[in-house]
N, C-alpha and C positions, 0 to 999 in steps of 0.2 A: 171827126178827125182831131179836132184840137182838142178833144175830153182826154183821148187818145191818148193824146201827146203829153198832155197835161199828169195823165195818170202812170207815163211813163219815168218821168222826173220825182212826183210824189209821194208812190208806194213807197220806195227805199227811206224816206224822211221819216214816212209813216210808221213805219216796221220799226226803223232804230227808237224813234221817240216813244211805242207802245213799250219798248224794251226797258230802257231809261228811266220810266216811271216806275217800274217794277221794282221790289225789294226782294234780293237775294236771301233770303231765310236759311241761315245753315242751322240744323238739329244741335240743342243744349247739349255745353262739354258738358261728360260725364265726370263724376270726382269720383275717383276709385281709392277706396282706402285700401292705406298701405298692410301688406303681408305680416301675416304675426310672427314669423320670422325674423323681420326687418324691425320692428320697433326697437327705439333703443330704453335701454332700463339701466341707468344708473346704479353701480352696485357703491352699496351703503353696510355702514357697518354699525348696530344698535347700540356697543358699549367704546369705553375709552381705552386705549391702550393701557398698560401698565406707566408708561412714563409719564401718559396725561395724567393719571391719580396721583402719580407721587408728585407732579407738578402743583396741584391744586391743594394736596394736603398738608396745611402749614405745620401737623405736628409731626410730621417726616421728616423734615425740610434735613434736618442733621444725620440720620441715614442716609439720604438720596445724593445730598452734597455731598459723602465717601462715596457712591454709589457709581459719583458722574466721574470720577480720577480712576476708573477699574475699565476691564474689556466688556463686563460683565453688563454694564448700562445699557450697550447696543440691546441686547437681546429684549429689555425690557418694550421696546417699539414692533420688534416683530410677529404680524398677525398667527403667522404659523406654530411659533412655539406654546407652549401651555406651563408656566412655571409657577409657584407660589412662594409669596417673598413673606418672609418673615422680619417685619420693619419695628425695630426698637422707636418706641415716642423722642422728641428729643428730650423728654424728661428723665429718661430709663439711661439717652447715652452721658448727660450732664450728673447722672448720678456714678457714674464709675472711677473708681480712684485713677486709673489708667487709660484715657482716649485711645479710642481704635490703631490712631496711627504711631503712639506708641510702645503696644505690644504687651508681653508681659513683665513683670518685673523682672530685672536680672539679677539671678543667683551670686553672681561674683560682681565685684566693682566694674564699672564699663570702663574699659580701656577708649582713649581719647580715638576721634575718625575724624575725617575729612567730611565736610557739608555733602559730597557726592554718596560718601558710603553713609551719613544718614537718612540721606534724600530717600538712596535706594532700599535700605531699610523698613523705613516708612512706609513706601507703597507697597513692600510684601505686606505688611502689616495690613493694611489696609485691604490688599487684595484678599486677604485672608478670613479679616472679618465679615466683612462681605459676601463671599463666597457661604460662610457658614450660615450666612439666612436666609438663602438661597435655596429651594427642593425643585431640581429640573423636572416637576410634573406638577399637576392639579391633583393637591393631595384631596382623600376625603378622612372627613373625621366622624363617621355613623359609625362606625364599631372601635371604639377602644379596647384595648392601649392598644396603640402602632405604631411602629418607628419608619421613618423615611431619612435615604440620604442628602445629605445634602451637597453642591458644587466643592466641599472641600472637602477634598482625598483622606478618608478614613473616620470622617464627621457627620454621623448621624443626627436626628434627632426625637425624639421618644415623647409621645402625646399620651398622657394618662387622665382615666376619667374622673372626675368631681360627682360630689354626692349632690343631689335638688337638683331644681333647674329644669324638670323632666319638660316642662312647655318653652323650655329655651330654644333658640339655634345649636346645634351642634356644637359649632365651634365655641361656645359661650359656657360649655361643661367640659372643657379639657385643659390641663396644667400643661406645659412646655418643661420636661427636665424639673419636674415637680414640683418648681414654683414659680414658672413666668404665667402670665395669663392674659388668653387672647383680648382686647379689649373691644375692638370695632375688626370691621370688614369690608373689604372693599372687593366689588366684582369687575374686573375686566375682560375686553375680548379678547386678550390672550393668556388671562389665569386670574389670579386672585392675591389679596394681597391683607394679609393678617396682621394688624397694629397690635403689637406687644409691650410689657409693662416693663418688662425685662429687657436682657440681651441673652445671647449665645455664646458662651467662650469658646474662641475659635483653637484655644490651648488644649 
């Protein structure tokens, strides 16, 4: 009777402390790699803009300086567009009797202006030269002669070939208007950019 009794108070102590001792084992989380849809991928871009080149080229520096006073500048940052810049050395613009910004000579005596109407003057000018070395595309130059226009209305300009050179680069056997000549090249991810010994008269 009192085993009984004994075993009636016990069992439950019994039972909870068999339990107690026990480790719960849940099954190893799984790590499910994520969806190849979902990764993410950094988009990159392998060349420099046009304004990074002319940023870094110290023998633009005097092009790119008219370049940055123009609407014209913008475009050189945009991935979308494709242009190719025909960039005088600043040796080619220190060699002109008349700087970009002030145009071509004038025919008759200059009548006196106000600082506003030469201000404004100046930056036609300017926006003029500029524009003229300027070809809104990715010219190529594997078959000579070819002309392309250029950003200023009625200004083309006309690449003719040179004799030799046949293991050259392309660009390194064409005259510019028959005697500027390409000298370096610069590739970017949105066109390309031709260092000339010359300039382009935007006249």
């Amino acid at each position: 009777m009192r085993v009984s009794y004994l075993l009636t108070f016990a069992f439950p102590l019994l039972v909870a402390a068999s339990f107690g001792d026990q480790e719960i084992l849940s099954p190893p989380a799984m790590v499910q790699e994520p969806p190849q849809d979902s990764v993410f991928i950094p988009v990159t871009t392998t060349k420099p803009s046009l304004t990074d080149l002319l940023t870094i080229q110290s023998s633009a520096s005097i092009y790119f300086s008219y370049a940055r006073e123009t609407e014209f500048s913008k475009e050189f940052s945009v991935v979308d567009n494709q242009l190719t810049l025909l960039v005088p050395t600043n040796k080619a613009v220190m060699a002109l009797s008349r700087k970009p910004h002030q145009g071509p000579a004038p025919i008759e005596p200059e009548v006196e202006m106000s600082e506003q109407q030469y201000d404004d003057r100046s930056k036609r000018n300017v926006e003029r030269w500029v524009a003229a070395h300027i070809i809104p595309c990715r010219i190529s130059l594997s078959d000579v002669p070819v002309t392309y226009n250029t950003l200023l209305d009625g200004r083309s300009v006309t690449f003719t070939p040179v004799s030799g050179g046949e293991n050259l680069p392309d660009w390194s056997r064409v005259t510019l208007e028959d005697s500027v000549h390409i000298v370096e090249m610069k590739e970017g991810e949105n066109g390309v950019i031709y260092m000339i010994d010359g300039t382009i008269n935007p006249n």
